[in-house]
N, C-alpha and C positions, 0 to 999 in steps of 0.2 A: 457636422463632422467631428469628432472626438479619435485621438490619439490611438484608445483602444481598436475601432475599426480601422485605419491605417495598418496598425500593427497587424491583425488578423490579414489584412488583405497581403501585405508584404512577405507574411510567412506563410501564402498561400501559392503566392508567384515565386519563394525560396525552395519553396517542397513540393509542388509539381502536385498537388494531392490536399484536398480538404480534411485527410485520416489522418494525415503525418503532421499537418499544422496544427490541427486538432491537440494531438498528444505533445507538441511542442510547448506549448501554451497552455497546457493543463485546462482543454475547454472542451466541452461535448462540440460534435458538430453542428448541428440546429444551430446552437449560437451560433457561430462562425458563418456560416450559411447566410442567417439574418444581419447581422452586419454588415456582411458584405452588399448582400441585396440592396438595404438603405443609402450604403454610402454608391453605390452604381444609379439610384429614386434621385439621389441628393444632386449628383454633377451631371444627369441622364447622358451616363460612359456602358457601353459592358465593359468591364474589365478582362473577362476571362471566358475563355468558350472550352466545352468538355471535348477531349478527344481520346482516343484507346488510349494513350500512354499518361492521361491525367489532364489535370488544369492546366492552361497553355494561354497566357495572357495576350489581348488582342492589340493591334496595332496603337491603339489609342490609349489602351487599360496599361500598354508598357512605359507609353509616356509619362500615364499619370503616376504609376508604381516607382518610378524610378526616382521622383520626386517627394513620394511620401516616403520612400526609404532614406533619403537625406534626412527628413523632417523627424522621423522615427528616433535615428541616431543622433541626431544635434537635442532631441530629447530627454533619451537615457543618458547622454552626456551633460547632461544640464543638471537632472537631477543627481548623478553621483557627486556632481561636482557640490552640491550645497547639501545632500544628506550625508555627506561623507563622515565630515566630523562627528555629527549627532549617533551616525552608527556603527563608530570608532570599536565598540565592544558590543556581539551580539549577543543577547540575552535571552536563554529562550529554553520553555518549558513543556515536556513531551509526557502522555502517560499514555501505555501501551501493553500490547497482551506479550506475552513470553514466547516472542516467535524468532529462531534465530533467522531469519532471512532479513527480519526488519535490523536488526541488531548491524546485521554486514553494513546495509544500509545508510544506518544512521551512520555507521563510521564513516565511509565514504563521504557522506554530507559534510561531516567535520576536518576531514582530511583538504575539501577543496575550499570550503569558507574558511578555515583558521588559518591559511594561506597569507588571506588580505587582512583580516583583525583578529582580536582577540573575542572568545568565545566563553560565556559562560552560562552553563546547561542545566538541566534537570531531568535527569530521565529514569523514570519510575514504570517500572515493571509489574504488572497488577493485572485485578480482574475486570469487567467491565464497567459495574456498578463503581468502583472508584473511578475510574476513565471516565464515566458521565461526568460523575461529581467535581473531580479535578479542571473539567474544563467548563462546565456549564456554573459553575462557584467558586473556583479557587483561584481563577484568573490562567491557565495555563494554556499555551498558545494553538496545540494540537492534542488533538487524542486518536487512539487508531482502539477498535473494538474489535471482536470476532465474534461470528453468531453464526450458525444452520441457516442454510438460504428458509427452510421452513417458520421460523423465526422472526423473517425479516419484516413485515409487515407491522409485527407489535413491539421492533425497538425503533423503527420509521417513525411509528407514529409520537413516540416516548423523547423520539429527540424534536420531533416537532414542537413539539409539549415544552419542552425547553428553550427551546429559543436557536437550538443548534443546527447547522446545515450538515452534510456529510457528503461523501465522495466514494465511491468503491474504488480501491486499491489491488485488490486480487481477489479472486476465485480458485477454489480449491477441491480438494478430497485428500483425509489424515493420509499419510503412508505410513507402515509397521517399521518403527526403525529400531535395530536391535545388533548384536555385537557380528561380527566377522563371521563369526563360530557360533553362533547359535545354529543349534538343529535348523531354523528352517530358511537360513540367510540362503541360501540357492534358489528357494523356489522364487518363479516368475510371480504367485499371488498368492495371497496368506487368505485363507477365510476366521472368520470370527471362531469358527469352533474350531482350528488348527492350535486358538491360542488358549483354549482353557487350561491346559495343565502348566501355564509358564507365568511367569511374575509380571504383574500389569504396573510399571508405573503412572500416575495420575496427580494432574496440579488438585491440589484438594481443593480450592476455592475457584475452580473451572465452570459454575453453575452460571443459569443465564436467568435475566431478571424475567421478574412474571412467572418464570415455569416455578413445577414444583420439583423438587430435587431427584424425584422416581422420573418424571421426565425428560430430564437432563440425562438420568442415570442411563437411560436407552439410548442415548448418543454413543456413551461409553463401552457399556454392555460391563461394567466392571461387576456385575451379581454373578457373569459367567467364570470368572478364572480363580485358579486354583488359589493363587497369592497377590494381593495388591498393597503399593505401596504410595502414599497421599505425600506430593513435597508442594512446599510454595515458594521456591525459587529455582531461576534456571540452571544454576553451574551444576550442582550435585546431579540433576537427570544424565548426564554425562558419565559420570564417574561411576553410578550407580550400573549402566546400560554394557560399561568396559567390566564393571568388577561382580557383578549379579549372573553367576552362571541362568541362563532363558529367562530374563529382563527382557523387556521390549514397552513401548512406547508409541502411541497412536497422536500423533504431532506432526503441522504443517511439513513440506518439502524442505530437505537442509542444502542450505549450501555444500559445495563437495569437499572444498577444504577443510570443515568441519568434520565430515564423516572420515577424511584420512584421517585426521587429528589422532580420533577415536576408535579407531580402529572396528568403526560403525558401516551398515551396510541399510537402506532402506527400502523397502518389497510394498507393494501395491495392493492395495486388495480390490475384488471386485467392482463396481462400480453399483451391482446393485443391493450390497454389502453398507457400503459407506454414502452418505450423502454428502452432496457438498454444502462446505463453508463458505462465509466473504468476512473480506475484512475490509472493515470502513474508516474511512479517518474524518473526523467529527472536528469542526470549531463551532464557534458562535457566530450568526448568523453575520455580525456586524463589522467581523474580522476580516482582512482581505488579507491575502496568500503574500507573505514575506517573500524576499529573496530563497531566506533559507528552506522555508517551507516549499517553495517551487526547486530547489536542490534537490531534497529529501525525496520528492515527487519522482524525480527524474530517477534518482537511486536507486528507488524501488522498484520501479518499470526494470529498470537494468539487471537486478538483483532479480525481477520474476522473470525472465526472459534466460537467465542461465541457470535456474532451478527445477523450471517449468521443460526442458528438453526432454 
């Protein structure tokens, strides 16, 4: 019996639901599932029997749960009680691709942890070749990348190569995000050939490892339009998309307080137009999920759930 199964099973009998525990606990199900199984082999208990309305813990599985949620919590409170001081000041080092959903995000992370201590951060905005770099060499605690689900196979295999584990975080498809008043901010969906005669902004250092730049360039389609413009930082795509009469921009889903901000609007385009992206958040294999990193988690979930309407 370990600590870990306890806890899985407690947040299985708290949420009624192997899905909901699951995303509690930042765990695929299969784990959880196995766990649970062992530790039911270990005391020969079921704990829990499937019904329409979810997991429903058995007569005997409530006695035992009710007992491991004591032992659960005299746990977690054991250990703040002695790591408290050691992690008096979080320190903690993030590199990531220029998405504002993650940005909202991270704020909130720092909003709920610098509550309890003091925080001191690193958060570095880049392409993805540094995000390896930074975290598989430089010692940095997370990295989040973005690639083409078509893609995905040959930076898998790249971060295996490395030593790094990874996580999918979202799934996606670009939306055209462009000012109020752009000619085509009404339409329900933009095609690629709507946008040739209007100004493409573009992170210049957007390219994905392994490919070759003509490659990449067909994610973009930037050989089609009439004017492009290459930035590598985030704030200026902003100000450029408010003050660039027919600016527009092919970039993750924004938050909406951001598009008020800006007086921005974001339109869709076809589905068989755009392919989708993921974005993956990459450590070292050896690294186990902080406090803060399982915040962060949460945020994001939270963040693609009011984005993603």
């Amino acid at each position: 019996m370990t600590i870990q199964q306890l806890k899985c099973a407690v947040e299985v009998w708290k949420c009624g639901s192997i899905n909901k525990a699951a995303e509690r606990l930042y765990m695929n199900q299969p784990n959880i599932s196995r766990l649970i199984k062992n530790l039911e082999s270990e005391f020969g208990l079921t704990l829990f029997s499937r019904t329409s309305s979810g997991m429903v813990a058995t007569r005997d599985g409530e006695l035992f749960l009710m007992q491991a949620e004591k032992l659960v919590n005299n746990t977690d409170t054991f250990e703040h009680s002695f790591k408290h001081n050691e992690e008096s000041t979080t320190s903690f080092r993030i590199a990531l691709p220029r998405g504002s959903y993650l940005t909202k995000a991270f704020a909130r992370t720092l909003n709920a942890v610098a509550e309890d201590h003091p925080v001191q951060v690193t958060f570095n905005e880049t392409n993805n070749e540094e995000v390896i770099q930074c975290v598989s060499a430089q010692g940095y605690d997370v990295g989040i990348i973005r690639l083409p689900i078509e893609f995905e196979s040959n930076y898998k295999k790249l971060l295996a190569e490395k030593q790094l584990k990874f996580q999918e975080i979202m799934v996606f498809r670009f939306v055209v995000v462009m000012h109020k008043d752009h000619p085509l901010a009404n339409r329900e969906y933009v095609h690629f050939s709507d946008l040739v005669n209007y100004t493409a902004l573009v992170h210049g250092d957007n390219h994905f490892l392994t490919f070759s730049d003509s490659e990449t360039d067909k994610l973009y389609r930037t050989h089609l339009y009439k004017n492009s413009i290459s930035i590598f930082e985030r704030g200026s795509q902003f100000d450029f998309l408010r003050d660039i009469p027919g600016a527009f921009m092919l970039i993750s889903p924004l938050p909406q307080e951001l598009l008020n901000a800006y007086d921005l609007v974001q339109v869709k385009m076809p589905d068989s137009e755009i392919g989708l992206f993921e974005d993956l958040m990459i450590t070292r294999k050896e690294r186990r999920y902080t406090d803060f990193v399982q915040e962060l988690m949460h945020q994001i979930l939270e963040v693609e759930r009011e984005i993603m309407v």
